[in-house]
N, C-alpha and C positions, 0 to 999 in steps of 0.2 A: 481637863475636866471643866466644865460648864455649869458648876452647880452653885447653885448662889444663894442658897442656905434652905432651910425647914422652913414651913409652914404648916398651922394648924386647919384642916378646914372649916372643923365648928366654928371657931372664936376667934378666928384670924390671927392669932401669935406667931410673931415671926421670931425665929432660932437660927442658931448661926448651923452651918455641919461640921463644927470640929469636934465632935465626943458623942460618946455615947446616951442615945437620945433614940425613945424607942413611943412614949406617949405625950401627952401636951397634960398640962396641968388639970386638963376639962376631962381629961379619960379619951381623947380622940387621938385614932392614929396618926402619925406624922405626913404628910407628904414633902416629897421633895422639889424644891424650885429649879429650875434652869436659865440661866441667859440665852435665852434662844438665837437676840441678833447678835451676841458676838461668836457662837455658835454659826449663825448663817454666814459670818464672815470669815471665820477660820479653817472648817469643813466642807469639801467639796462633797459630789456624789461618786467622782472619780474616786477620791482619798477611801473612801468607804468601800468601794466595789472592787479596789485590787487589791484588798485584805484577805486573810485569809477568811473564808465562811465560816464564820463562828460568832459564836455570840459578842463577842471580846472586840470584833470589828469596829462596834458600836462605842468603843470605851469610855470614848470624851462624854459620854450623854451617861454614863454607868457612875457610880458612888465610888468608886477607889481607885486613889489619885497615884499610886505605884503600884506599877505592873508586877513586881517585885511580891507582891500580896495577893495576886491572881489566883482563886482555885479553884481548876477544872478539870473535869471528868470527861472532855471530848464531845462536850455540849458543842452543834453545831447547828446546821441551816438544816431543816427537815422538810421531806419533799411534800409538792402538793399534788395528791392524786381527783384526775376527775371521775364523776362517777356521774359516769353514762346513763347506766338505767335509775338508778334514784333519780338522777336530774331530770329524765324524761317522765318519769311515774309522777314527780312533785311538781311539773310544768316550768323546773328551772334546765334552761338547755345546758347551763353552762356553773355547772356543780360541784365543788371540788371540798377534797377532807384533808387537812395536815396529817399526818403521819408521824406520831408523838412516839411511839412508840420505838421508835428506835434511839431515842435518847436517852444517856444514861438514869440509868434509875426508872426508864420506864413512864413516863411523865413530864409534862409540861413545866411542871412543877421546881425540877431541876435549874431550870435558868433562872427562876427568882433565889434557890437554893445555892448556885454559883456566886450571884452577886452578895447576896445577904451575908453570905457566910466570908467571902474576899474584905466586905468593909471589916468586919466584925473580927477580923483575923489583923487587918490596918490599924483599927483600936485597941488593939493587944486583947482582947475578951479570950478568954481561957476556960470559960463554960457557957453554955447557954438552954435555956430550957424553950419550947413549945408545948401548946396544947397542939390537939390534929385529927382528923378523921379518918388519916390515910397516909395519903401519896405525899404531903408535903412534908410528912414526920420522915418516911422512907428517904424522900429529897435530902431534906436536911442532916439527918443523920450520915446520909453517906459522903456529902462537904463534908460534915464539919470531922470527921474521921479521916479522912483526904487531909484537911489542916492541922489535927493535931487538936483540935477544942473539944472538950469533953460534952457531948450533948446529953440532953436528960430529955426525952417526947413522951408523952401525957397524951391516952385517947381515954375517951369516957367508955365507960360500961353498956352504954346502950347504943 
């Protein structure tokens, strides 16, 4: 794994990623760092490409350092369709749609839902709550029941 700790975007704070660590003290969400050149020195495109298709391919670049804490629902590589007549109606010749749908849970949504819930199962977390408008409550809930973590998702009334 390649990650070489937190960062805030607001206010610049830098965090280490050992624990549990979800806001920065300003209210801003976390992003995560990577060493990219010892990444470009360790990882081929070969190493990546005779993996299997799945999201998981990608690991060393992904937040959870044992595979051992992996949870997946068969989240993989989804095709790309072109579409011939929209491309030609919108003046793009060369037009194409992902096809999300056939990933578990129905959404894109799921791959941030696979890793989120893999770190978050690596920090021993045993519940976790969301707000949501949708697709990433469905996402989540169905990880974190795959793991064993109690979820609680929160949509507003309106």
């Amino acid at each position: 794994m390649f990650v070489s700790g937190l960062e805030c975007p607001k206010c610049g704070k830098k965090l280490s990623d050992g624990g549990i660590a979800q806001l920065c003290e300003c209210g801003s969400p976390l992003l995560v760092r990577y060493d990219l050149e010892k990444a470009a020195r360790s990882i081929s495109k070969e190493m990546i490409t005779s993996r299997k298709p799945d999201l998981w391919r990608y690991r060393e670049f992904l937040p959870v350092r044992d595979s051992k804490n992996i949870v997946s629902l068969g989240e993989g590589m989804t095709p790309m369709l072109r579409l011939v007549n929209a491309g030609a109606d919108s003046g793009i010749p060369h037009l194409y749609m992902k096809d999300e749908g056939i990933i578990p849970t129905g959404t894109f949504k799921a791959r941030g839902a696979a890793v989120g819930v893999s770190r978050a199962k690596e920090l021993g977390v045993k519940a976790l709550a969301m707000p949501t408008n949708g697709n990433a409550g469905g996402a989540w809930a169905a990880y974190c029941a795959a793991a064993g973590i109690r979820a609680v998702i929160a949509m507003p009334k309106d």
